[in-house]
Backbone bond lengths (Angstrom), bond angles and torsions (degrees), N, CA, C in turn:
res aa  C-N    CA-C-N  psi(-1)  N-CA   C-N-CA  omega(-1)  CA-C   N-CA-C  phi
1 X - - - 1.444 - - 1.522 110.09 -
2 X 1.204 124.94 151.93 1.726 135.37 -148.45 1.555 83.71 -125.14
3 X 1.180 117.52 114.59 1.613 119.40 134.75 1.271 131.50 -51.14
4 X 1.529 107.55 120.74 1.697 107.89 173.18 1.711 122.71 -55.80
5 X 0.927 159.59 142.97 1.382 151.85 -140.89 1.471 91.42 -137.13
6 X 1.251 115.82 129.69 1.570 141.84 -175.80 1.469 98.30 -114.51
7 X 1.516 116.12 112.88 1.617 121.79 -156.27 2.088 72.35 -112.42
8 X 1.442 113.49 136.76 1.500 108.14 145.69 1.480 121.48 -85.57
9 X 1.195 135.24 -178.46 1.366 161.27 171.23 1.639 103.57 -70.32
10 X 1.591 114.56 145.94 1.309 96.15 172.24 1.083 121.11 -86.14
11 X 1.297 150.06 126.06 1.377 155.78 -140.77 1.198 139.64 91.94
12 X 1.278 102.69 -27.45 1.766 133.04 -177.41 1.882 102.82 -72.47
13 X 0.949 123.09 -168.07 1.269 125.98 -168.16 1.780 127.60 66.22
14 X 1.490 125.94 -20.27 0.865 142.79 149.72 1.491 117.15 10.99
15 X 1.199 107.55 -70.23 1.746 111.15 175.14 1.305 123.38 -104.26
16 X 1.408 123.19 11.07 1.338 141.27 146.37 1.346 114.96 -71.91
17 X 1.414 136.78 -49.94 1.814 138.72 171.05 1.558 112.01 -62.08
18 X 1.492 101.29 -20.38 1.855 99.39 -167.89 1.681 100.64 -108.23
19 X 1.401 122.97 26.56 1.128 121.63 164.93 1.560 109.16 115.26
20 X 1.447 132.39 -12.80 1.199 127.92 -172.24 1.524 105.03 -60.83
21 X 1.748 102.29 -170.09 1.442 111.34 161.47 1.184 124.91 -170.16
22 X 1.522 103.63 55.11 1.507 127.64 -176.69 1.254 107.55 -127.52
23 X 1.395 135.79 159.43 1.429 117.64 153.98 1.865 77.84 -130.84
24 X 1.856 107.18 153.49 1.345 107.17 168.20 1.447 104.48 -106.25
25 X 1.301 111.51 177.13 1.311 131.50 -177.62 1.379 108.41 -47.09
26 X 1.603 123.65 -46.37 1.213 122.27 -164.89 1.368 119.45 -97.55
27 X 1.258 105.45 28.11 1.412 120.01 -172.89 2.149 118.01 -130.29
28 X 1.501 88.59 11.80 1.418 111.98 -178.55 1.676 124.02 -120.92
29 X 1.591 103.62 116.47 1.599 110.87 -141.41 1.510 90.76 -90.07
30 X 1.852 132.61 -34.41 1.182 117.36 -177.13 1.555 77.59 -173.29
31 X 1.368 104.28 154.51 1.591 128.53 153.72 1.360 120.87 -122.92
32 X 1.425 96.23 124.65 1.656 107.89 -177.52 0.841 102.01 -116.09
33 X 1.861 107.00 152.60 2.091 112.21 -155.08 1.249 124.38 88.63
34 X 1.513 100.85 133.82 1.100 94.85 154.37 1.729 149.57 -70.17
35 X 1.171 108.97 149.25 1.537 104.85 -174.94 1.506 123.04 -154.28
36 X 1.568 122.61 155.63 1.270 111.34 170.89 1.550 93.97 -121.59
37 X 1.697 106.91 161.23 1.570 118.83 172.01 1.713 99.59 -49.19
38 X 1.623 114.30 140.82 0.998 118.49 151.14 2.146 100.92 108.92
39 X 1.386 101.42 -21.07 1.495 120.03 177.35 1.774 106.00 -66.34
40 X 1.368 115.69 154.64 1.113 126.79 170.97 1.390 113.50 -86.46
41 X 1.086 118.16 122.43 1.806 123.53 159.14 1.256 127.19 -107.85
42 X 1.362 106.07 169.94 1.682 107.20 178.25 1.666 92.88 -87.64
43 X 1.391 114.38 175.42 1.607 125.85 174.89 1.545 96.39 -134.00
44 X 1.137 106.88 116.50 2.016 106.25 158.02 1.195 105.48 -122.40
45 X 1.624 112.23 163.99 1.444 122.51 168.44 1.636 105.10 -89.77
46 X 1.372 104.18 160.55 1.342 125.37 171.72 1.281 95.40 -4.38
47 X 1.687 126.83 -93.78 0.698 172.42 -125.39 2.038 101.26 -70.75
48 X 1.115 104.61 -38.90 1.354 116.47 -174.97 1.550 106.35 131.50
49 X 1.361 121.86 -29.17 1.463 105.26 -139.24 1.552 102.97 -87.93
50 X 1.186 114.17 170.48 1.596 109.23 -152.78 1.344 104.80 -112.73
51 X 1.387 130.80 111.81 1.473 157.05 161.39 1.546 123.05 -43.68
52 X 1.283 104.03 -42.81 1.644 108.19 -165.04 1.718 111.02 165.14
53 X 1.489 95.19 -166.86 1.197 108.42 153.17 1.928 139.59 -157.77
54 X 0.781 107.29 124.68 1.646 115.66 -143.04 1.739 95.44 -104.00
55 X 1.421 92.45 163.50 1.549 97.01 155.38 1.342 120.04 -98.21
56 X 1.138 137.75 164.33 1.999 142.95 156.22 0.809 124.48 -98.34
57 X 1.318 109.34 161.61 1.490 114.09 179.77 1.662 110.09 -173.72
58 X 1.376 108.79 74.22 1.480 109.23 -172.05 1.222 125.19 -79.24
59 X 1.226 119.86 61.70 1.401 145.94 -162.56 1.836 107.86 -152.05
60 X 1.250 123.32 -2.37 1.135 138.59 -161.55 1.868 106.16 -126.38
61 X 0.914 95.72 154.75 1.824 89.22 169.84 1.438 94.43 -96.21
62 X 1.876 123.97 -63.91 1.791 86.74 163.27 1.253 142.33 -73.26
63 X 1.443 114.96 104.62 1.747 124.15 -164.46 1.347 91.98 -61.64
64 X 1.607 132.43 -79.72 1.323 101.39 -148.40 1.845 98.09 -110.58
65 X 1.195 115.40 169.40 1.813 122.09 169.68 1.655 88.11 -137.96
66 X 1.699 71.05 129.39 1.420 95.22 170.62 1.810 118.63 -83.13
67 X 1.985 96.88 136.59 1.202 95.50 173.13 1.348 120.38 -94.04
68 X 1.019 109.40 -15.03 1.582 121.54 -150.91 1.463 123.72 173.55
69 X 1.645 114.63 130.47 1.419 104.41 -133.63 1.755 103.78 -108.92
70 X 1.421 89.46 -1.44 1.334 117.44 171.13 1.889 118.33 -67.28
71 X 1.199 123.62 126.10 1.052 109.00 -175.80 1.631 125.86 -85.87
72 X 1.296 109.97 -17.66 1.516 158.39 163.96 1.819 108.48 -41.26
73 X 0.864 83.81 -46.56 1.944 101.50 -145.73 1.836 97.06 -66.92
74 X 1.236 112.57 124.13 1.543 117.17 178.00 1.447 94.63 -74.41
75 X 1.507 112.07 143.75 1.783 124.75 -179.90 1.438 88.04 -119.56
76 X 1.856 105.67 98.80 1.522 110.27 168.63 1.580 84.24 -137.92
77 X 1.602 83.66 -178.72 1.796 108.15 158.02 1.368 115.20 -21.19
78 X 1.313 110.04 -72.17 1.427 111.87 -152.27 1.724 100.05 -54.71
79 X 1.814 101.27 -43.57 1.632 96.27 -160.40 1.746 110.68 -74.03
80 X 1.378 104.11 3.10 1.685 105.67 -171.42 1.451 99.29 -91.25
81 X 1.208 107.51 -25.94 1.933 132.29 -175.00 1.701 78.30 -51.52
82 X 1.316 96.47 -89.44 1.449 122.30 -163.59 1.912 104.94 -16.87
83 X 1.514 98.06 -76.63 1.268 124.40 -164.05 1.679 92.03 -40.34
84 X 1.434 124.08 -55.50 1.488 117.06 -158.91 1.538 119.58 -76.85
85 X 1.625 104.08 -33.82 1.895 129.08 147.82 1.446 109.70 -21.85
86 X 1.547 108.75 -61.71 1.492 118.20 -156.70 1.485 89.09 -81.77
87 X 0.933 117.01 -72.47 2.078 108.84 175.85 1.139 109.99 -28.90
88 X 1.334 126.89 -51.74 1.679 116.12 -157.40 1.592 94.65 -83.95
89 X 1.330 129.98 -5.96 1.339 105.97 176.36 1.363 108.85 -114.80
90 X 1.484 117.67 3.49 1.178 107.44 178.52 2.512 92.45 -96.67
91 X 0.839 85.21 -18.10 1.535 82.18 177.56 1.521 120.16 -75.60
92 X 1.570 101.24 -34.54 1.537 101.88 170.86 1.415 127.71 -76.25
93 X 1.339 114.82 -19.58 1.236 131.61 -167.75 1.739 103.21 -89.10
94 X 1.057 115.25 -17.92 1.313 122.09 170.56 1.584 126.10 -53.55
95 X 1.549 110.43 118.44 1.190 106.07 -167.81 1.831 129.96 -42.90
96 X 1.643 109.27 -27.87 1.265 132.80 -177.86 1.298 103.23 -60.75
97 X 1.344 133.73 -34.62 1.546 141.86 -148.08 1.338 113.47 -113.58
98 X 1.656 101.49 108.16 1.847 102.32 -170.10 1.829 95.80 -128.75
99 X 1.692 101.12 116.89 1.488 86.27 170.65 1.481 144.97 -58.61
């Protein structure tokens, strides 16, 4: 199966390189591929070079959130396991948080 490719704008990406993990609507130069809302894509800049990979949702002003910045990285079970694991222990462990 082919990922749809989320091309940015040249200039755009700005708060995606400095740690964000949104891209908005107006910051997306063309999408190639097919796709439905809710599907995983690749993210590149202008330029080609490859950002990540996010979900969509062009129904949103932020179209895609990035999961993972890796272009590599399989988006299954295990890694959604992971992702919510690492939150819940970095949230509990937080000094603010007393059961």
């Amino acid at each position: 199966m082919s990922l749809a490719v989320v091309t940015l704008k040249k200039g755009e990406g700005r708060l995606l390189k400095s740690g964000g993990m949104w891209i908005f609507d107006n910051e997306i130069a063309t999408i190639m591929g097919s796709f439905v809302n809710g599907d995983i894509v690749l993210i590149h800049d202008f330029d080609g070079y490859p950002l990540g990979k996010g979900f969509i949702n062009t129904n949103s002003k932020i179209t895609v959130r990035l999961l993972t910045r890796d272009e590599n990285q399989k988006i299954d079970e295990e890694f959604l396991e992971k992702r919510v694991r690492d939150a819940w222990v970095s949230w509990s462990s937080s000094s603010w948080w007393t059961p």
